[in-house]
C-alpha positions as CSV (number, residue, x, y, z in Angstrom):
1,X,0.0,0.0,0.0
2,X,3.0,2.2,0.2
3,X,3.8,4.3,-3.1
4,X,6.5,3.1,-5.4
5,X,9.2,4.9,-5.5
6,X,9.5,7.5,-8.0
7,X,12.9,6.9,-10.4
8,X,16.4,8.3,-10.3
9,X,17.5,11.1,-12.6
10,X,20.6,8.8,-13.6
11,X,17.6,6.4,-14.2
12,X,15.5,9.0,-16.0
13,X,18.8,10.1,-17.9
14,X,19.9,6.2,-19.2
15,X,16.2,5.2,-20.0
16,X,15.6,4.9,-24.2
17,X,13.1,7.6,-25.6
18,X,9.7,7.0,-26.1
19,X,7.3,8.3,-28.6
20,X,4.6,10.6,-27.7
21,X,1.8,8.1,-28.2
22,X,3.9,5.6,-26.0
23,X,4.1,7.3,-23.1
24,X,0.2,9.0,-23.4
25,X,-0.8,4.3,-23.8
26,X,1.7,2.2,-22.2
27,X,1.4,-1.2,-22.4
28,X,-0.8,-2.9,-20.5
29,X,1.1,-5.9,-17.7
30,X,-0.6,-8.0,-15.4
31,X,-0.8,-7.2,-12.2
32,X,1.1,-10.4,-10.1
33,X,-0.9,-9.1,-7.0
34,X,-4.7,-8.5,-8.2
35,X,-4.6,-9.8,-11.6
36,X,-6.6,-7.0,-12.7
37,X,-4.4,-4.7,-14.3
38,X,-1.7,-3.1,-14.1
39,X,-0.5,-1.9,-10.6
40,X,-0.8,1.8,-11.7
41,X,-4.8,0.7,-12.4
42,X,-5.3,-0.8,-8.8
43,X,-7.8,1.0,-7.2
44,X,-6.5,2.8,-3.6
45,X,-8.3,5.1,-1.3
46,X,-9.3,7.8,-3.0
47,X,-9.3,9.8,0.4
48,X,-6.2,7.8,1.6
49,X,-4.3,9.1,-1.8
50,X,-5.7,12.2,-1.9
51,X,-4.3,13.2,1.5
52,X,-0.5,11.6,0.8
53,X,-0.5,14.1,-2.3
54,X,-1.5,16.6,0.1
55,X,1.5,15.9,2.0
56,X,-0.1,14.8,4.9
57,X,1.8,12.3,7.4
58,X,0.9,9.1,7.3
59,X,1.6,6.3,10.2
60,X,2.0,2.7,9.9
61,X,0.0,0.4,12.3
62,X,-0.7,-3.0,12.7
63,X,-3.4,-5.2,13.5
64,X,-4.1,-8.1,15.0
65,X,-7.5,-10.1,13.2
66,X,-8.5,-13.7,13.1
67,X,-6.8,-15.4,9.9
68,X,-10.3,-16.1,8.6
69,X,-11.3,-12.5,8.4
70,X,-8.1,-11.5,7.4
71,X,-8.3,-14.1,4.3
72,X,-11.8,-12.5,3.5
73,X,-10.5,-9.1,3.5
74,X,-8.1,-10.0,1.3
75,X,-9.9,-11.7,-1.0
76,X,-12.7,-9.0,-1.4
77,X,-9.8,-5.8,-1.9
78,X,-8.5,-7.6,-4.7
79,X,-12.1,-8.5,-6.3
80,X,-13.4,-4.9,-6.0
81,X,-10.7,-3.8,-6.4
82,X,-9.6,-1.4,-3.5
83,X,-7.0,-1.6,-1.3
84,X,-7.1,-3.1,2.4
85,X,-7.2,0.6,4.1
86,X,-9.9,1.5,1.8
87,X,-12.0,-1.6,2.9
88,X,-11.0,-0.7,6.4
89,X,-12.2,2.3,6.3
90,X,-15.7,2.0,4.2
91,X,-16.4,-0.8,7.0
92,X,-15.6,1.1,9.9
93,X,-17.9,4.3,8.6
94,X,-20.7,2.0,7.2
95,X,-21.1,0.2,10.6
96,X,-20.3,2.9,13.0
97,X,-23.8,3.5,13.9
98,X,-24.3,0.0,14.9
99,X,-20.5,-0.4,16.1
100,X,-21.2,-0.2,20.2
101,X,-24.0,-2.9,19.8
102,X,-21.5,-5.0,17.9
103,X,-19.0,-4.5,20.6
104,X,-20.8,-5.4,23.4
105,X,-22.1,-8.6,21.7
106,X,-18.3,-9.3,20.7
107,X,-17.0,-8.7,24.1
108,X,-19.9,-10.6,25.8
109,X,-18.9,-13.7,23.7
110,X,-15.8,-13.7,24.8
111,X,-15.9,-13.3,28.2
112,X,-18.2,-16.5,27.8
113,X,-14.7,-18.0,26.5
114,X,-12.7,-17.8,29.2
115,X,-12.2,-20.2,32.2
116,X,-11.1,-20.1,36.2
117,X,-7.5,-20.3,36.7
118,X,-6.0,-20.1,40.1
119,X,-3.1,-17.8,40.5
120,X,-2.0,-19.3,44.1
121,X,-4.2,-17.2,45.9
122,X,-7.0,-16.5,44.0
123,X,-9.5,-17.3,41.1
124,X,-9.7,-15.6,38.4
125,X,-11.2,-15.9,34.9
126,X,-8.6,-16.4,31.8
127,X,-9.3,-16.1,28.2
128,X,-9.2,-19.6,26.7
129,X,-6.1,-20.6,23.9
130,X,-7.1,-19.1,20.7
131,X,-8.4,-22.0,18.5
132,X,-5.4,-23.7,16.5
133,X,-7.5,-23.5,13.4
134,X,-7.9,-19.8,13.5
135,X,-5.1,-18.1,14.7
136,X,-4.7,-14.1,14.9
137,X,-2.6,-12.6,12.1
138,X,-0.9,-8.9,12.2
139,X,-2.0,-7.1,9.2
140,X,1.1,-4.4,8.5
141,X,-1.3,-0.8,7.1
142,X,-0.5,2.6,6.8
143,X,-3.0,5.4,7.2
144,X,-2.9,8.9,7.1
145,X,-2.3,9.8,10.7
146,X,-5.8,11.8,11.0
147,X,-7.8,8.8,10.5
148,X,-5.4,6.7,13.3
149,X,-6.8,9.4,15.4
150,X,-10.1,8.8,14.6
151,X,-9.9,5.3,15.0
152,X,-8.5,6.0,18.7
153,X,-11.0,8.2,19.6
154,X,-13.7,5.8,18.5
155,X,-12.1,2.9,20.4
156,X,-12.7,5.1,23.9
157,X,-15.8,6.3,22.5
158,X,-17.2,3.1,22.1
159,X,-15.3,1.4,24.7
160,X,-13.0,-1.0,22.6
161,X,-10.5,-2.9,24.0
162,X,-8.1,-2.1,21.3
163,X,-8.0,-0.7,17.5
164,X,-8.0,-4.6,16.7
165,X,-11.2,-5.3,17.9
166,X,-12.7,-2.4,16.3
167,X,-11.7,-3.1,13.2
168,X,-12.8,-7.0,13.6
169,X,-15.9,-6.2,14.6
170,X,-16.7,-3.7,11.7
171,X,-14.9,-6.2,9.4
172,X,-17.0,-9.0,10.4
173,X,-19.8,-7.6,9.9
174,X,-19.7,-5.3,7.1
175,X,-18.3,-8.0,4.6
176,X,-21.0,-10.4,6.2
177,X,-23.4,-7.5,4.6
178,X,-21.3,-8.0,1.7
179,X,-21.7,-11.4,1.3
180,X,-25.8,-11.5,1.8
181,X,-26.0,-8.3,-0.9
182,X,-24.0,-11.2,-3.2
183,X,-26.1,-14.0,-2.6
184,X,-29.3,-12.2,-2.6
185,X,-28.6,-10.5,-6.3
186,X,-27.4,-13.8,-7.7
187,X,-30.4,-15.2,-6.4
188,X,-32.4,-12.6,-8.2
189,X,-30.7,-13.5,-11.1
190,X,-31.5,-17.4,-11.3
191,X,-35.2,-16.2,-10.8
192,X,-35.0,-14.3,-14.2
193,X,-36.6,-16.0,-17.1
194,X,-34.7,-14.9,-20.6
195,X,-36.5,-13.8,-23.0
196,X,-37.7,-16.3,-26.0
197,X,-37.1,-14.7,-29.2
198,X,-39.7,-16.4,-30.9
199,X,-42.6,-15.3,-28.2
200,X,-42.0,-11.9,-30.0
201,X,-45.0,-10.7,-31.5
């Protein structure tokens, strides 16, 4: 998500000369990543971007999400296509009304998942090991250091434990959204009846 980094004027100087028309259409190369394109047609945050070229600073974070989710995430950037801080973000503002509710349900879940543990002198209750088959993952991101604030003052706005668990929870259920928009168009789709060419009139 970082921006490439621009060329060297011994690069610029050494580098053969191109036509007019070349360097107005260059070739089109597939994009390793995305397969969609070429890297410079990969869609980023249009706020994200807009704010870089502003100069604005931006700060790297990381994140710590359930490799399921972060698998999902993935997978839908690349299908859209928009990048991970994009997604982030659209899920975050899209759920925020709803985000406290969310929380508390998330939080009360896991509090059901812990168990007693005696320290020596007294009881107390321990979160359970994470389950083997879905262990967290740290997603690497860097954001414009205005919305990291934003983040962090929703967090002790709506009582989050952490930015992580924000971001699941808005994750988890935005792309669930996601995915029940999908299935409900496609079933729209296999309840369409083509048209017979020779019912014309």
């Amino acid at each position: 998500m970082s921006d490439s980094p621009s060329p060297s004027a011994t690069d610029e100087s050494n580098a053969p000369a191109t036509t007019a028309t070349e360097a107005a259409d260059p070739p089109a190369k597939l994009d390793p990543i995305s397969r969609k394109g070429t890297p410079e047609h990969r869609t980023k945050s249009k706020r994200e971007g807009a704010g870089r070229r502003q100069g604005m600073p931006v700060q790297a974070i990381s994140l710590s999400v359930p490799a399921s989710l972060a698998a999902q995430w993935k997978t839908y950037s690349q299908q859209v296509p928009r990048s991970l801080v994009d997604v982030l973000l659209d899920a975050v503002a899209a759920t925020r009304p709803r985000l406290p509710v969310l929380l508390r349900a998330h939080q009360a879940a896991l509090r059901e998942k812990t168990r007693p543990v005696s320290d020596g002198t007294f009881m107390r209750n321990v979160p359970q090991p994470k389950r083997l088959e879905d262990p967290y993952v740290t997603m690497p991101l860097r954001l414009l250091a205005t919305n990291v604030d934003v983040l962090d003052a929703m967090v002790h706005e709506m009582a989050a434990e952490s930015r992580s668990q924000l971001v699941v929870v808005a994750l988890t259920a935005w792309l669930a959204d996601r995915r029940a928009e999908e299935q409900i168009y496609e079933e729209q789709l296999e309840l369409e009846v083509p048209e017979d060419p020779f019912d014309r009139p």
